[in-house]
N, CA, C and O atoms as a GROMACS GRO file, in nm:
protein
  360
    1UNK      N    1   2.502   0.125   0.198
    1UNK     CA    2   2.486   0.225   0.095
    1UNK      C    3   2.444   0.356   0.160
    1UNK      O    4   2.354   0.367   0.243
    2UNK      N    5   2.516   0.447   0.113
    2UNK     CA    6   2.437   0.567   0.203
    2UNK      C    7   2.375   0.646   0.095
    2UNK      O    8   2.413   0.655  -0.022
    3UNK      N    9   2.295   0.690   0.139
    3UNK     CA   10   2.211   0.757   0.040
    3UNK      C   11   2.132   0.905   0.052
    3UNK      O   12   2.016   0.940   0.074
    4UNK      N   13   2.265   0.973   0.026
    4UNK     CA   14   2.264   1.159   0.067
    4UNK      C   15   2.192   1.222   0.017
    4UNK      O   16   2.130   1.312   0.075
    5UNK      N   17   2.173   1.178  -0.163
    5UNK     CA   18   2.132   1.269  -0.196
    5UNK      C   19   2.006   1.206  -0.328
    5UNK      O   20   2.033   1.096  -0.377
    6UNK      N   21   1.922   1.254  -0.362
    6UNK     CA   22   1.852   1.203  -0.472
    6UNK      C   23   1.914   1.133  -0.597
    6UNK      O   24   1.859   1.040  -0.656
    7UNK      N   25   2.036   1.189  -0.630
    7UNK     CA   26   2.102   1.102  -0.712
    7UNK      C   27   2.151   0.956  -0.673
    7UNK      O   28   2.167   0.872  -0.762
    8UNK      N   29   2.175   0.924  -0.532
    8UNK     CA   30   2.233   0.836  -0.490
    8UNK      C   31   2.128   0.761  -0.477
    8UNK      O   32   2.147   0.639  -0.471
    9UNK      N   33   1.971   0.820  -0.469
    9UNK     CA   34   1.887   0.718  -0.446
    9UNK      C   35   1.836   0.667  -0.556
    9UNK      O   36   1.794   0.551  -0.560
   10UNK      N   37   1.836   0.756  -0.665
   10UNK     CA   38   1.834   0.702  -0.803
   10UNK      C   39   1.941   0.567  -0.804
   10UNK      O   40   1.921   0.450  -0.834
   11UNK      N   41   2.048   0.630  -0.761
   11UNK     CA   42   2.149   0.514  -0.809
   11UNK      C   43   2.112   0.344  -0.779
   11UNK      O   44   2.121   0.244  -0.851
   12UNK      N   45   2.048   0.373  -0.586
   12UNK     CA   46   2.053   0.247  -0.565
   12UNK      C   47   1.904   0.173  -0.617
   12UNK      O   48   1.895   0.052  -0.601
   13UNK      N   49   1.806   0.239  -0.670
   13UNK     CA   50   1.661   0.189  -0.753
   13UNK      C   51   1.705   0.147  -0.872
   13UNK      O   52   1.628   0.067  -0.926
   14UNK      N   53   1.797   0.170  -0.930
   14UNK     CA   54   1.845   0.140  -1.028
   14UNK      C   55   1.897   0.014  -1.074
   14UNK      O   56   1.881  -0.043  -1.182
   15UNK      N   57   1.968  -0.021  -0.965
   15UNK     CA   58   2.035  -0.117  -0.941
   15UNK      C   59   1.926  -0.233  -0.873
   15UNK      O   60   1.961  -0.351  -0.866
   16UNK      N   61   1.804  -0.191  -0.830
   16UNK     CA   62   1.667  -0.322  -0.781
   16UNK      C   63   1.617  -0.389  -0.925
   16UNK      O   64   1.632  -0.323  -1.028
   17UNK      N   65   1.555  -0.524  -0.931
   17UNK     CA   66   1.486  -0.579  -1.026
   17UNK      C   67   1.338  -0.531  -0.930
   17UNK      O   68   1.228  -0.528  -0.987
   18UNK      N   69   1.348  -0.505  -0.826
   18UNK     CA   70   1.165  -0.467  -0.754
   18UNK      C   71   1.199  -0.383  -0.618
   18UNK      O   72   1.276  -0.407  -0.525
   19UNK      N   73   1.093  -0.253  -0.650
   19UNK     CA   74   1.098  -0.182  -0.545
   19UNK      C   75   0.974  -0.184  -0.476
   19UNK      O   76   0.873  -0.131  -0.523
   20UNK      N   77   0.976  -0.246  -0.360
   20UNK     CA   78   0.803  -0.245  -0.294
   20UNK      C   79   0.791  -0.111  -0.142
   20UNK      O   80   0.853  -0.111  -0.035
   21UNK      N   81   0.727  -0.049  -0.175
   21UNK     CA   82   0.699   0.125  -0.072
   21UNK      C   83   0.550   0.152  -0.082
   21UNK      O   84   0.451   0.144  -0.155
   22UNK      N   85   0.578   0.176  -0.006
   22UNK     CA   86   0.422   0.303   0.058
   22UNK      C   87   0.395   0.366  -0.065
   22UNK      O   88   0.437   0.333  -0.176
   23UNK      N   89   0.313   0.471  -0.032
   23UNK     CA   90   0.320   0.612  -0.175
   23UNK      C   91   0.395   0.700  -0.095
   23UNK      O   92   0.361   0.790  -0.018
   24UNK      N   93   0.525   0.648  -0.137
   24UNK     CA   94   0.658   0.788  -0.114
   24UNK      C   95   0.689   0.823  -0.246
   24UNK      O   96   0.678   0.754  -0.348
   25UNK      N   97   0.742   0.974  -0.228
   25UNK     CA   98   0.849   0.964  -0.330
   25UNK      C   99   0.928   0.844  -0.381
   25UNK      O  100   0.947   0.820  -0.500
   26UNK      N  101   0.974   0.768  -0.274
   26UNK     CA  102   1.048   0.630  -0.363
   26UNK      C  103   0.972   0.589  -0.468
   26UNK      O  104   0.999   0.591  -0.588
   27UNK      N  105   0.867   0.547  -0.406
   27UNK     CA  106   0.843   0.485  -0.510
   27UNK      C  107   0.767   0.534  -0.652
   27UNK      O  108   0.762   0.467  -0.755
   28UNK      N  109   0.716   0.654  -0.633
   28UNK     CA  110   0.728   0.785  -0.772
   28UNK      C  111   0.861   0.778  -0.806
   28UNK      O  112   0.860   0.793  -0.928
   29UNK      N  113   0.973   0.763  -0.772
   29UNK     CA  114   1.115   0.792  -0.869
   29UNK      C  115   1.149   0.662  -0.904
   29UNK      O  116   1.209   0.661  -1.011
   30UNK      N  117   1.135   0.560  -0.860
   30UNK     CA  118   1.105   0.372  -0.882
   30UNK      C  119   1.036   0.396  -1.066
   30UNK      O  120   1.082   0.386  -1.180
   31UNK      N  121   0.872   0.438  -0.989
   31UNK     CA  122   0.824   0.449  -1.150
   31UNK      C  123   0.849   0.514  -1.211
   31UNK      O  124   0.840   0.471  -1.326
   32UNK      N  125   0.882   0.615  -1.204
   32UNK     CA  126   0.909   0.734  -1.296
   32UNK      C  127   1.060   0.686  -1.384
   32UNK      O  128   1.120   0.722  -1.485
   33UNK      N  129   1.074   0.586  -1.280
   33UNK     CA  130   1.259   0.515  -1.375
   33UNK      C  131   1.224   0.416  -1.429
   33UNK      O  132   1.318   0.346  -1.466
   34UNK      N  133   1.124   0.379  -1.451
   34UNK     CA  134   1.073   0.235  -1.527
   34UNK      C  135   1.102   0.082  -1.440
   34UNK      O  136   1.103  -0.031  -1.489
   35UNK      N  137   1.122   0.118  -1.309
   35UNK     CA  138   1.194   0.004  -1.195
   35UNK      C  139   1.046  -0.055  -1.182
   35UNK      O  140   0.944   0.013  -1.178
   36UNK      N  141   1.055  -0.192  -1.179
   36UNK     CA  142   0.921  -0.271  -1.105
   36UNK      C  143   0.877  -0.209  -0.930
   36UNK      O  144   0.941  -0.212  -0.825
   37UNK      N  145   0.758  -0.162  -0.962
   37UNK     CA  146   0.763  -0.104  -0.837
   37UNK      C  147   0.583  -0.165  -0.775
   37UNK      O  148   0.482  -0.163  -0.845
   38UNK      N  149   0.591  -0.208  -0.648
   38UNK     CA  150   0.498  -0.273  -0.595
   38UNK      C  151   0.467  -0.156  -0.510
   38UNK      O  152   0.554  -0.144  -0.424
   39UNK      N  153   0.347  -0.039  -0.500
   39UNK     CA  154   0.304   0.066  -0.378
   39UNK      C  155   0.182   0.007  -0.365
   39UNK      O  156   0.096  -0.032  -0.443
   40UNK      N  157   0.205   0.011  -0.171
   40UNK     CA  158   0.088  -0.006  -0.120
   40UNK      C  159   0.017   0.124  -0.064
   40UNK      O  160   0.044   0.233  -0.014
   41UNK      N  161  -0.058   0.068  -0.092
   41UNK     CA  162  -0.188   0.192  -0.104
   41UNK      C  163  -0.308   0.179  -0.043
   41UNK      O  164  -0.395   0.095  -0.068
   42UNK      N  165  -0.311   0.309   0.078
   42UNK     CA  166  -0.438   0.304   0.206
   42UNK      C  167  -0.599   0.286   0.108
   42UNK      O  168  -0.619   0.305  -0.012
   43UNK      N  169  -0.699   0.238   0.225
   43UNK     CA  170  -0.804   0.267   0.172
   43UNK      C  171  -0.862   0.396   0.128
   43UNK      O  172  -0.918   0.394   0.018
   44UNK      N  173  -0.859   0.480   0.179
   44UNK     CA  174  -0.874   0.646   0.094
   44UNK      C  175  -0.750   0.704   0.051
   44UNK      O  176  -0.673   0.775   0.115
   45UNK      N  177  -0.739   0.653  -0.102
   45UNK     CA  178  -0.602   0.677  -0.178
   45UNK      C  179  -0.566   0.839  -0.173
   45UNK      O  180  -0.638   0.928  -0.128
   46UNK      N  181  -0.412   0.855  -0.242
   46UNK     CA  182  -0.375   0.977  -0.307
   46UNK      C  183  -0.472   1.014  -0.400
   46UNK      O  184  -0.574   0.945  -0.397
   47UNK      N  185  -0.468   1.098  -0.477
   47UNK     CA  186  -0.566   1.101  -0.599
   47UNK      C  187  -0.499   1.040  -0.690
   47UNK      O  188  -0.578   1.026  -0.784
   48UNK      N  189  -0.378   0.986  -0.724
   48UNK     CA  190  -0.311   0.955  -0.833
   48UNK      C  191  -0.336   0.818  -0.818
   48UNK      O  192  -0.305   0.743  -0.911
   49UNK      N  193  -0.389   0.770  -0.712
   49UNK     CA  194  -0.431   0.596  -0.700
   49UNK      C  195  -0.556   0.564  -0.700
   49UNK      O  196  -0.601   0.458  -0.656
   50UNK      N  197  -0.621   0.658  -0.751
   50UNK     CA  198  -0.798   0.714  -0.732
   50UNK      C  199  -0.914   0.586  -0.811
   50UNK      O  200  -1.028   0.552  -0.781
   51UNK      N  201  -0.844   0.553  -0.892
   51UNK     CA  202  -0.876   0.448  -1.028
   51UNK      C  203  -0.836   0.322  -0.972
   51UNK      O  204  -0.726   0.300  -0.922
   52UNK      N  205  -0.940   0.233  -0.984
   52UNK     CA  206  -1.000   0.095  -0.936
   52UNK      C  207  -0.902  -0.007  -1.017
   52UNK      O  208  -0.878   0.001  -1.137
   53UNK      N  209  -0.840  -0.119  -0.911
   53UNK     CA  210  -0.758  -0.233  -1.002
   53UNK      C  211  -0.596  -0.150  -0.941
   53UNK      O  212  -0.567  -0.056  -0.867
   54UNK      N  213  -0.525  -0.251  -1.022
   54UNK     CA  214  -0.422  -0.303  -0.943
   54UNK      C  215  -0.326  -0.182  -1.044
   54UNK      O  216  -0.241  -0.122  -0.978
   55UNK      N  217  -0.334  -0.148  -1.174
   55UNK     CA  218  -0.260  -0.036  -1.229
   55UNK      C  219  -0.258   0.091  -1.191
   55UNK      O  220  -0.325   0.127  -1.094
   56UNK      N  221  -0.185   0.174  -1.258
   56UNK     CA  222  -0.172   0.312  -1.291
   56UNK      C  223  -0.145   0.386  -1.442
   56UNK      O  224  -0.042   0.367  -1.506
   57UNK      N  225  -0.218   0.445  -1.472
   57UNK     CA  226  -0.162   0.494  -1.616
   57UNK      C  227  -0.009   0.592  -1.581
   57UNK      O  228   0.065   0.629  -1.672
   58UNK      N  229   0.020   0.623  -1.429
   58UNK     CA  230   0.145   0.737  -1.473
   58UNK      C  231   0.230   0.659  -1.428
   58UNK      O  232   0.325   0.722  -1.380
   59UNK      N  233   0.244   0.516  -1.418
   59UNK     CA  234   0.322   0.472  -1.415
   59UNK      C  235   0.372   0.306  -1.487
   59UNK      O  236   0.383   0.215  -1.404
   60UNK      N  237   0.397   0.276  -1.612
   60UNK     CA  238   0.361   0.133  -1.602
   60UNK      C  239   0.420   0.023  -1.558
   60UNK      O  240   0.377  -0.089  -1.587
   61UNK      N  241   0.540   0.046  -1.474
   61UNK     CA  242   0.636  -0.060  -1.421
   61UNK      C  243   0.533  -0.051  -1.283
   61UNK      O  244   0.581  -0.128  -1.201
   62UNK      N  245   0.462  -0.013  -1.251
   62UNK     CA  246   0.396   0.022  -1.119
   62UNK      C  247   0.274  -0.100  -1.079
   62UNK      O  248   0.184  -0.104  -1.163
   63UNK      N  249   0.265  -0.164  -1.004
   63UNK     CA  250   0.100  -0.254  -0.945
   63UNK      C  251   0.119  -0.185  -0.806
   63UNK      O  252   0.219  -0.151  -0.743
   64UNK      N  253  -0.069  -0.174  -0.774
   64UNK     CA  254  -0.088  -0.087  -0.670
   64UNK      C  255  -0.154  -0.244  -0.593
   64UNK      O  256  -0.212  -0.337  -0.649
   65UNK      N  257  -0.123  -0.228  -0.467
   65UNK     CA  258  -0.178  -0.328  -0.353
   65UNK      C  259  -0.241  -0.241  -0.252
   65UNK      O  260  -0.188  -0.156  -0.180
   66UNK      N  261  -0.366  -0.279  -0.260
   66UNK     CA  262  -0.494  -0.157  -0.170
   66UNK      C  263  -0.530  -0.216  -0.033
   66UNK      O  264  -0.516  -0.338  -0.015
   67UNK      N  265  -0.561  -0.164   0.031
   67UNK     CA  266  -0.606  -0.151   0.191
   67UNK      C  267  -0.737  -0.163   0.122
   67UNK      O  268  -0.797  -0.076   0.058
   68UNK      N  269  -0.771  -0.292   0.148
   68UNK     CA  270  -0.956  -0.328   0.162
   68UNK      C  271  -1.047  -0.271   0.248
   68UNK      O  272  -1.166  -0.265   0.218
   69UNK      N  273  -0.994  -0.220   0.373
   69UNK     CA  274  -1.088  -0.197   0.475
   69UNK      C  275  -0.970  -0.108   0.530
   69UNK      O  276  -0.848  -0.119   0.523
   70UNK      N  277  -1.066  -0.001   0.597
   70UNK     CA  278  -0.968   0.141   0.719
   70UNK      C  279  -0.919   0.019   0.774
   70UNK      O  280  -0.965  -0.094   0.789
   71UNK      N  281  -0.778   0.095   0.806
   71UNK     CA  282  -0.710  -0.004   0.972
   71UNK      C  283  -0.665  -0.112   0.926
   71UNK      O  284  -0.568  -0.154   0.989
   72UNK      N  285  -0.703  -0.184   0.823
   72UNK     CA  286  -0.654  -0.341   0.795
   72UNK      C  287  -0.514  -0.337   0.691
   72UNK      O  288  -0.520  -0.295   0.575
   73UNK      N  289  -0.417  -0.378   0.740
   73UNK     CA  290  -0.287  -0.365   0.623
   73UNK      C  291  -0.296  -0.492   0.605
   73UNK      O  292  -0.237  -0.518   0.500
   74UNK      N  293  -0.356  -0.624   0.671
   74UNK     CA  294  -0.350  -0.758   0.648
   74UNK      C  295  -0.352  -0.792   0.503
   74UNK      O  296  -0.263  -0.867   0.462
   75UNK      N  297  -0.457  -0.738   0.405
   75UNK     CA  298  -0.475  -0.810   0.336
   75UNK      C  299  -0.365  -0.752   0.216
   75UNK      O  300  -0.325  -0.839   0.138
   76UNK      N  301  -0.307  -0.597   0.192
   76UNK     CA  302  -0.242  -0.587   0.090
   76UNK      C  303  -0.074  -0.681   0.147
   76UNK      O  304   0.013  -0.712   0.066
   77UNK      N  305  -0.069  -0.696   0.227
   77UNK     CA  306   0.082  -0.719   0.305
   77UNK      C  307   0.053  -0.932   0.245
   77UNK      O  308   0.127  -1.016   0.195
   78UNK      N  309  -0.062  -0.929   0.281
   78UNK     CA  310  -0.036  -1.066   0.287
   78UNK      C  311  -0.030  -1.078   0.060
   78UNK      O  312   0.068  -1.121   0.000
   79UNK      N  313  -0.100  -1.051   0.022
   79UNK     CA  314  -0.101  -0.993  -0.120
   79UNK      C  315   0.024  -0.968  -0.135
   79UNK      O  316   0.046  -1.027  -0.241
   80UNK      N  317   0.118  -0.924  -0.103
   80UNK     CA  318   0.224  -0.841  -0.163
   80UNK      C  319   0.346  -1.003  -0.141
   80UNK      O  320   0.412  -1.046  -0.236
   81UNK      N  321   0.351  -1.065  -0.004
   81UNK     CA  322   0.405  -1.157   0.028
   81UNK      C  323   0.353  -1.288  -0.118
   81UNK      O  324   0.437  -1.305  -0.206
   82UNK      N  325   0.248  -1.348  -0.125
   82UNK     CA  326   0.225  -1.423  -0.214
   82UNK      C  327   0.261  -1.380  -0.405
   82UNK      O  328   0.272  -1.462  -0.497
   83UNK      N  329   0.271  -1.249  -0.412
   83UNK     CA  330   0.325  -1.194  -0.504
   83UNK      C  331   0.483  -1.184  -0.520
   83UNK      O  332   0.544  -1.173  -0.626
   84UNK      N  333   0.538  -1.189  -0.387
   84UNK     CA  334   0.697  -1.216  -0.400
   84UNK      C  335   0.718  -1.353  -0.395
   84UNK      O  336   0.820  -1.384  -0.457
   85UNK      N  337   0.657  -1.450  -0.342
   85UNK     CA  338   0.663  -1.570  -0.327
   85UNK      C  339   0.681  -1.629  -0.518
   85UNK      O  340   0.781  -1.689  -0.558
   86UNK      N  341   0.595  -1.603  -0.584
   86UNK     CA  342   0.554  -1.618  -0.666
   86UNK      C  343   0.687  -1.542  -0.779
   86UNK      O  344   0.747  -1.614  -0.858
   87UNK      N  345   0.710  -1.432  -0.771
   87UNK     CA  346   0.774  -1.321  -0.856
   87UNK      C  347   0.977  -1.411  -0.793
   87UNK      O  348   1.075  -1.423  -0.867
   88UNK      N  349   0.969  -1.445  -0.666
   88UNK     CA  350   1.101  -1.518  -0.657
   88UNK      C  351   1.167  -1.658  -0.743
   88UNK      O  352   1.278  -1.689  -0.784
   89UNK      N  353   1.013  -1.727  -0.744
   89UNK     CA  354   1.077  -1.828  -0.810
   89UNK      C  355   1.048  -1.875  -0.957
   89UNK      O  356   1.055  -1.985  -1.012
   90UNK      N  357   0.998  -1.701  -1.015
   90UNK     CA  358   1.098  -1.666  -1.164
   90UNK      C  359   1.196  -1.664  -1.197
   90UNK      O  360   1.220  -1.633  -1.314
   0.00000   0.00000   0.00000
């Protein structure tokens, strides 16, 4: 899929039942399209991830997976894996 231009990336989020990203733009245009979107999220958040727990109000197709500790991605990665494990064999 190539994906030139913002429309095209719309196109291919569109076409996901789950988008799992960093806090990129992807995954702001994921939620902002109502796409299931899994962002992982450092221990000293954006401000838009500022609020404690796994939601977001600006987004509600959105769960946030947090960095427990500076430096450690172990625990949202391993979190995010048992959540697809789980979300696959729906």
């Amino acid at each position: 899929v190539s994906l030139e231009t913002w429309s095209d990336t719309a196109k291919a989020i569109a076409s996901c039942d789950l988008v799992i990203s960093s806090c990129t733009a992807i995954a702001h245009l994921a939620g902002g399209m109502g796409v299931q979107t899994w962002t992982i999220v450092p221990f000293v958040p954006y401000y838009l991830w500022s609020l404690p727990g796994e939601k977001t109000p600006h987004y509600d197709s959105m769960t946030l997976f947090r960095q427990s500790t500076v430096k450690n991605w172990i625990t949202p990665f391993e979190q995010i894996a048992e959540r697809l494990e789980e979300y696959c064999e729906t």
